[in-house]
C-alpha positions as CSV (number, residue, x, y, z in Angstrom):
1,X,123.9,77.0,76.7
2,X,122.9,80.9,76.8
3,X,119.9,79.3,73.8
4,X,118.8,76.9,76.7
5,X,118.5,79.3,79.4
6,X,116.6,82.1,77.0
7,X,114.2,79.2,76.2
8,X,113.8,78.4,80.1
9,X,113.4,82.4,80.8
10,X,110.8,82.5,78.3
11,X,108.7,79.6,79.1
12,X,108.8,81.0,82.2
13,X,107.9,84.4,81.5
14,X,105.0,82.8,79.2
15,X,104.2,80.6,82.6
16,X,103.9,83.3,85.0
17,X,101.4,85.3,82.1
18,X,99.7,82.2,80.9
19,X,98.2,80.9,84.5
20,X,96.4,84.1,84.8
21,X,95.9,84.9,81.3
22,X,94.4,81.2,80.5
23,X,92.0,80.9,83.3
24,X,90.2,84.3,81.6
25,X,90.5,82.5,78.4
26,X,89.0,79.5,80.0
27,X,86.2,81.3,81.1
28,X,85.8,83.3,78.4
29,X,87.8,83.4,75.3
30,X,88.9,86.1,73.5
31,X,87.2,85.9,70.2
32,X,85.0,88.4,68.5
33,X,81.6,88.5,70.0
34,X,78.6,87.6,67.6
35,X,75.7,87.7,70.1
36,X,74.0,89.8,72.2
37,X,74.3,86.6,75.2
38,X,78.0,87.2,74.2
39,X,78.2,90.5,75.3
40,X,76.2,90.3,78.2
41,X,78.4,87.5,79.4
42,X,81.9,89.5,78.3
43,X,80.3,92.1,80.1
44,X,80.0,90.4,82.8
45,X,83.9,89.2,82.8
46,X,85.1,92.9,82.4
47,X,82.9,94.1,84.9
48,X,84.7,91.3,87.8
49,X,88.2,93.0,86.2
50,X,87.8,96.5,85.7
51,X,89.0,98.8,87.9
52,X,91.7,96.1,89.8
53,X,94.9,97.5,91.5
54,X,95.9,93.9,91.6
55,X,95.9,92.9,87.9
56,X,99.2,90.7,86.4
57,X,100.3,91.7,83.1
58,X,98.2,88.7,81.4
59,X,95.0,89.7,82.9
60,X,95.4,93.4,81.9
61,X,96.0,92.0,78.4
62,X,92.6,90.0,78.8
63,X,90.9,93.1,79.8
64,X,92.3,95.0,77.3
65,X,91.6,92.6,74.6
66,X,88.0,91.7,75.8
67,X,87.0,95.4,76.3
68,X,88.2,95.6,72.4
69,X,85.8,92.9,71.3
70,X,82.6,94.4,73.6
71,X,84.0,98.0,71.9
72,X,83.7,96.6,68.6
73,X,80.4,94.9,69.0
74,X,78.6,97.4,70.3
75,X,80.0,99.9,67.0
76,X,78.6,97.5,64.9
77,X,75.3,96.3,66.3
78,X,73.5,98.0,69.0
79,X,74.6,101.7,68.0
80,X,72.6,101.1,64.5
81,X,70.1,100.3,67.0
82,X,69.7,102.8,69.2
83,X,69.8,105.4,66.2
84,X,65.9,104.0,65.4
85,X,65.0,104.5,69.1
86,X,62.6,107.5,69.0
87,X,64.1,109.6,71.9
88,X,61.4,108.5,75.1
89,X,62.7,104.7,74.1
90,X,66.2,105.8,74.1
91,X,65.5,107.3,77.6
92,X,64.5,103.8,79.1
93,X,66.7,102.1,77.2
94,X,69.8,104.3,78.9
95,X,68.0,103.8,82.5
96,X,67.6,100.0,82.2
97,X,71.2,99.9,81.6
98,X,72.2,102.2,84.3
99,X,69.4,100.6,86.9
100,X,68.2,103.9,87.3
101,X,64.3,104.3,88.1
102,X,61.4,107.0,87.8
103,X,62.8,108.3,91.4
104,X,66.2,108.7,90.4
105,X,65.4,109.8,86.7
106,X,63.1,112.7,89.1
107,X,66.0,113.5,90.7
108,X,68.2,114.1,87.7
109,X,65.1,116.3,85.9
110,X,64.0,117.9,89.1
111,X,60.8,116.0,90.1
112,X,59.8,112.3,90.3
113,X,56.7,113.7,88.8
114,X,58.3,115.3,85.6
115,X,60.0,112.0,85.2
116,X,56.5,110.3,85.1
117,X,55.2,112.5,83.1
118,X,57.8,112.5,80.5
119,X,58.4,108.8,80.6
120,X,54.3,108.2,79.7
121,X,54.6,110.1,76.9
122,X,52.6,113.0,78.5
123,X,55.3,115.6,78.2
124,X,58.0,116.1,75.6
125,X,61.9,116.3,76.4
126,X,62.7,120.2,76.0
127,X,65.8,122.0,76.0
128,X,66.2,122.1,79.4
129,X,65.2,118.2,79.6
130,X,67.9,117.4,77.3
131,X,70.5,119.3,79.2
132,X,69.9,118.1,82.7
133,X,70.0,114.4,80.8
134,X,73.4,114.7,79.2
135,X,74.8,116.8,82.4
């Protein structure tokens, strides 16, 4: 009898896990990612999770699981990417992902117009540049 009722308590357990759990699977399953759609869509995902008080114990698997397979595609594609950026293209590239613009990159470097100028290619990142940038 005690081998029935630790089957029922675990299909329950695996119940109470598995609704949440499987609708994130549904949506997007946990797999490794082989595109760059896939990550922008697993991206996506994380991004609606992240940062949730609220999360069950099958969705903070999920996240955990799903922010292993962006974490692993992004070692193994777009950093040997980025490495061939030359350092201006690098600098977009970081401000298209963070929606940043000319105004706000001006506002990190000191002037909208410094950020113009070095975005055109009409002055070089310096010291200085490069500190405000990684600050």
């Amino acid at each position: 009898m005690s081998t029935v009722k630790t089957a029922t308590t675990k299909r329950s357990a695996a119940a109470v896990v598995s609704d949440d759990y499987l609708n994130l699977i549904k949506r997007f399953p946990l797999r490794p990612l082989r595109s760059d759609a896939d990550l922008k869509q697993a991206g996506s995902v994380l991004d609606e999770i992240v940062g949730r008080s609220d999360l069950s114990s099958g969705e903070r698997d999920y996240m955990e699981g799903l922010a292993r397979f962006i974490r692993d595609y992004e070692v193994e594609h777009i950093r040997h990417r980025l490495k061939k950026l030359k350092p201006i293209e690098l600098l977009k590239h970081l401000m298209e992902e963070n929606n940043m613009n000319t105004s706000e990159l001006g506002y990190v470097l000191g002037s909208r117009g410094l950020a113009s100028e070095v975005l055109n290619g009409k002055r070089g990142l310096s010291k200085t540049l490069i500190a405000k940038l990684s600050r």
